[in-house]
C-alpha positions in Angstrom: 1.6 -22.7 -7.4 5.3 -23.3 -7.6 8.3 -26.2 -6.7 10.4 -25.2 -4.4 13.7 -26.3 -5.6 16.9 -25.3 -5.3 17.0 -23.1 -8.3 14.5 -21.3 -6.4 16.4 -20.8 -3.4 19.5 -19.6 -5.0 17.7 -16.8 -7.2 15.3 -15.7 -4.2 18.4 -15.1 -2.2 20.5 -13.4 -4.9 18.0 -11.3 -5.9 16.8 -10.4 -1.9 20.1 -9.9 -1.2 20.5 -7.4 -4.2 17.4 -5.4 -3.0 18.7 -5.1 0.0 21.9 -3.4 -1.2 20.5 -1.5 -3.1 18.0 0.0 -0.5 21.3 0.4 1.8 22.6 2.5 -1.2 19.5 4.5 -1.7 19.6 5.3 2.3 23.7 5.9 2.3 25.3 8.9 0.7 26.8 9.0 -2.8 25.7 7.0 -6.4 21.5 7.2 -5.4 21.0 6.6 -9.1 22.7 3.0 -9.3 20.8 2.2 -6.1 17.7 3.2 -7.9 18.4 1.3 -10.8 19.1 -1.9 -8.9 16.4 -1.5 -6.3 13.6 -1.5 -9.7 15.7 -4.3 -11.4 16.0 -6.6 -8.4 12.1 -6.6 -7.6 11.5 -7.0 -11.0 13.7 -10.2 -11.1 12.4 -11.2 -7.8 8.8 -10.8 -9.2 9.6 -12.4 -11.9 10.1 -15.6 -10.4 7.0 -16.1 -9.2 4.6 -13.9 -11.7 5.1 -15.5 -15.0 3.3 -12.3 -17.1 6.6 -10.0 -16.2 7.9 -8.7 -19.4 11.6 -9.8 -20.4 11.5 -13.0 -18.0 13.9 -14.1 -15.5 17.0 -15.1 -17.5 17.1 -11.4 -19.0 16.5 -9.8 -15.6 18.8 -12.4 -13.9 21.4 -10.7 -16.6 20.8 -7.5 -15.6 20.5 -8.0 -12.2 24.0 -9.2 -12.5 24.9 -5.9 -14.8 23.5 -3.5 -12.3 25.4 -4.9 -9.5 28.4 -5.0 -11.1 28.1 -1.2 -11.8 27.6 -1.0 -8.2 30.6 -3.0 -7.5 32.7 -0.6 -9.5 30.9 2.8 -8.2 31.1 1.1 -4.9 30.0 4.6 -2.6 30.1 4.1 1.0 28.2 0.7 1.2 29.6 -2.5 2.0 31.3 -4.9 -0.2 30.4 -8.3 1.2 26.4 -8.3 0.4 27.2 -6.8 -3.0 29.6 -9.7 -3.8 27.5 -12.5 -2.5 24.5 -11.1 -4.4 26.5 -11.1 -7.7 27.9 -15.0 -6.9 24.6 -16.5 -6.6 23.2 -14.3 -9.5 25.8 -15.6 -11.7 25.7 -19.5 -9.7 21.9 -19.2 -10.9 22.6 -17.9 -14.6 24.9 -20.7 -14.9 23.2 -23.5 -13.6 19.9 -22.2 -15.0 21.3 -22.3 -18.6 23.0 -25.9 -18.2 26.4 -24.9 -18.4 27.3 -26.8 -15.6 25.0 -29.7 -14.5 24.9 -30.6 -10.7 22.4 -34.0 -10.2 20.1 -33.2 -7.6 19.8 -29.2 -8.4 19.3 -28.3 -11.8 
């Protein structure tokens, strides 16, 4: 069983939005490789948050989530630009909050 909390909801939709660009980059034209790479990496960290026995964790997969779509960012292909983006602000929202860099009462 898990809380629903906001944590939650930030990483599930950073790392469903990530899956979903890179499935848009494995079905476009161009860099197939980095849309493989993120496509394995985002279920992982989307997995992760629920199945406690995936190797590495969340925080590490969170990371390279956030690595990944960087790269993606910077290859960039024919894709959009707007789901990448979002994907890497609530990544990097949920790495930050996550390690107590910045406390918000009420959602970390």
């Amino acid at each position: 069983m898990f809380t629903l909390s906001w944590l939650l909801v930030i990483a599930l939709v950073g790392g469903v939005l990530a899956l979903i660009d890179g499935i848009r980059r494995l079905r476009g034209r161009g860099t197939s490789i980095v849309g493989i790479i993120e496509v394995i990496v985002a279920a992982l960290f989307v997995l992760s948050l629920f199945l406690p026995g995936i190797p590495f964790g969340s925080l590490v997969l969170g990371i390279a989530t956030l690595i990944v779509l960087v790269v993606a960012l910077i290859v960039r292909g024919r894709t959009g630009l707007s789901i990448t983006i979002a994907a890497i602000v609530l990544i990097a929202l949920w790495l930050i909050l996550v390690n107590r860099w910045l406390v918000i009462p009420g959602i970390n």
